[in-house]
C-alpha positions in Angstrom: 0.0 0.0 0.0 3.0 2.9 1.0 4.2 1.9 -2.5 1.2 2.7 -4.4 0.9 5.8 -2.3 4.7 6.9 -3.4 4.1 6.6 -6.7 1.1 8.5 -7.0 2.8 11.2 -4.9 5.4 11.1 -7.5 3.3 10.8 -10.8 0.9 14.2 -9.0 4.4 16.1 -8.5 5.6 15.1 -12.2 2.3 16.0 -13.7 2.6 19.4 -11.4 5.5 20.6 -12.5 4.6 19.7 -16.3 1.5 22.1 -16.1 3.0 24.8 -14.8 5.6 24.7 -17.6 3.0 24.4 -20.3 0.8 27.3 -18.8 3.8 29.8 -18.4 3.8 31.8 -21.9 7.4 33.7 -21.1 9.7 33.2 -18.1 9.1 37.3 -17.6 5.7 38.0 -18.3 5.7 42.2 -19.7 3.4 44.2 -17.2 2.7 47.7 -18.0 2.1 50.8 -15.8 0.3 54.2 -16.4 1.9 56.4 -19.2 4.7 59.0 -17.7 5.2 62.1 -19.5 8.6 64.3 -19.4 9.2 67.9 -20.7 12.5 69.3 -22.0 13.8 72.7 -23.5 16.6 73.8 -25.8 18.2 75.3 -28.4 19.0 71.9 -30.5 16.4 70.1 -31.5 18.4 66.1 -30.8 20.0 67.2 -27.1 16.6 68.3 -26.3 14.7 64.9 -27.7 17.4 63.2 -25.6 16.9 65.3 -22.7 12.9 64.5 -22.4 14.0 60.9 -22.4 15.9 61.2 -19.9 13.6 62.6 -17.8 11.2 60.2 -18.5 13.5 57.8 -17.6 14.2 59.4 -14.4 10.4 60.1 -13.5 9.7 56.4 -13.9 12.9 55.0 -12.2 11.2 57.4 -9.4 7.3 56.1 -9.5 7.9 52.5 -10.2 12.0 51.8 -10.2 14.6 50.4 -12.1 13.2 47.4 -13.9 10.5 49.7 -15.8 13.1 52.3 -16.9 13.9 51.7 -20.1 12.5 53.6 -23.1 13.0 50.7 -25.8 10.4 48.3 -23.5 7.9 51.4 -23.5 4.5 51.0 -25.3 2.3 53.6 -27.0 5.6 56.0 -27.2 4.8 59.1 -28.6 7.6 61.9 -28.9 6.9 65.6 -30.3 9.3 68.3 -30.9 8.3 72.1 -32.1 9.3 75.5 -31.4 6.5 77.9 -30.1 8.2 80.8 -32.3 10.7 81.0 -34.9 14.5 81.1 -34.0 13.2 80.1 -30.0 14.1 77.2 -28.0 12.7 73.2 -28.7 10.2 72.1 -26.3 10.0 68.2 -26.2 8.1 66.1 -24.8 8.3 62.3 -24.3 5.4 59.9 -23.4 5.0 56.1 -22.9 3.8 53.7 -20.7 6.6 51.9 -19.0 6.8 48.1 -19.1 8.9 46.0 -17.8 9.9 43.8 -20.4 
């Protein structure tokens, strides 16, 4: 009887393990948060795009912390550039929900 008893103990835990392998999708599932938006100025239109990233960057290493930092991993990104008035400063702004893979 302890026999029968071990082996079904053992053929549950196999059959355990084997779901939970089949029902993972990725070994990191991506989770999103809220969109973060960041605002930059200045007189070159690239240093100020990076700039806005940056602080995009920054504001979500702040809110949610390292692991959701990354622009590349960011959904919906939307980035605009413009001038209010000719031969003024860039205003950028940089917007994306941050994920974490």
């Amino acid at each position: 009887m302890p026999l029968k008893s071990s082996a079904r103990v053992a053929v549950a835990g196999v059959a355990l393990i084997g779901a939970s392998a089949f029902l993972e999708t990725t070994p990191a599932q991506a989770f999103c948060r809220a969109p973060v938006e960041a605002y930059a100025q200045g007189y070159i239109q690239g240093t100020t795009q990076l700039a806005s990233r940056n602080r995009w960057r920054s504001e979500v290493r702040r809110r949610y912390g390292f692991q959701f930092a990354r622009w590349g991993l960011g959904k919906d990104k939307v980035e605009r550039c413009r001038k209010l008035s000719p031969g003024r400063r860039w205003h950028c702004t940089a917007r994306a929900r941050p994920c974490n893979s």
